[in-house]
C-alpha positions in Angstrom: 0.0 0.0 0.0 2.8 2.7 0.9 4.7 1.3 -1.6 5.1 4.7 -3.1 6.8 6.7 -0.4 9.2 3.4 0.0 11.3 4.0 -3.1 12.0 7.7 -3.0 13.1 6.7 1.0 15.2 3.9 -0.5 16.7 6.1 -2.8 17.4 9.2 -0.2 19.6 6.5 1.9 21.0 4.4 -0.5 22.7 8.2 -1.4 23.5 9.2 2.4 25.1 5.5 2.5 27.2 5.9 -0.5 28.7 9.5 1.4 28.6 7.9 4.8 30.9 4.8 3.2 33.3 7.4 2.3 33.7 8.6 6.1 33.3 5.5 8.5 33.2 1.4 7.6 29.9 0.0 7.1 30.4 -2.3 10.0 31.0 1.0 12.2 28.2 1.3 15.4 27.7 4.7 14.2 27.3 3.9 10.4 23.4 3.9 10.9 23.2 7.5 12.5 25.7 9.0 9.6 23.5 7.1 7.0 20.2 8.9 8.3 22.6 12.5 8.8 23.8 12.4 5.4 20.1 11.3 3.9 18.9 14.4 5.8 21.2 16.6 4.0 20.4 15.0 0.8 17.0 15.2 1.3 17.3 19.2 2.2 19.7 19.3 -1.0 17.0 17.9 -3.2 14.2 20.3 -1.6 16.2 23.3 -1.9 16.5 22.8 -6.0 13.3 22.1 -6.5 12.4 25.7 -4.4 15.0 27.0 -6.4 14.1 25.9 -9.4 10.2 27.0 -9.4 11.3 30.3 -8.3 13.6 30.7 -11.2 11.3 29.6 -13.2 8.9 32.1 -12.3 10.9 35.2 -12.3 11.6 33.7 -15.5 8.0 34.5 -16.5 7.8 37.2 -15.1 10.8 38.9 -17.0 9.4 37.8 -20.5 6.1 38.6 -20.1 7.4 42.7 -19.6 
């Protein structure tokens, strides 16, 4: 049933894994809380183009329609 949320979720800490890897081993106790930090900051990445990008996208508007 929530099988749409589980992807995007899957694919937010399959990235924070990948850039956790690169700081501690994955059998590290702490692997799991750097996983979750860096699929946070992923996540806050991703939000921030999309803000960015429909507010360029309207002041793009904007511009050509004067």
């Amino acid at each position: 049933m929530a099988d749409w949320i589980t992807w995007p979720a899957q694919l937010v800490l399959s990235a924070g894994g990948i850039v956790a890897s690169w700081f501690v081993s994955k059998d590290s106790l702490s692997f799991v809380a750097l996983q979750m930090g860096f699929a946070l900051l992923v996540l806050a990445a991703v939000v921030s183009l999309f803000a960015f990008f429909a507010t360029a996208d309207r002041a793009m508007a904007l511009a050509s329609a004067s």
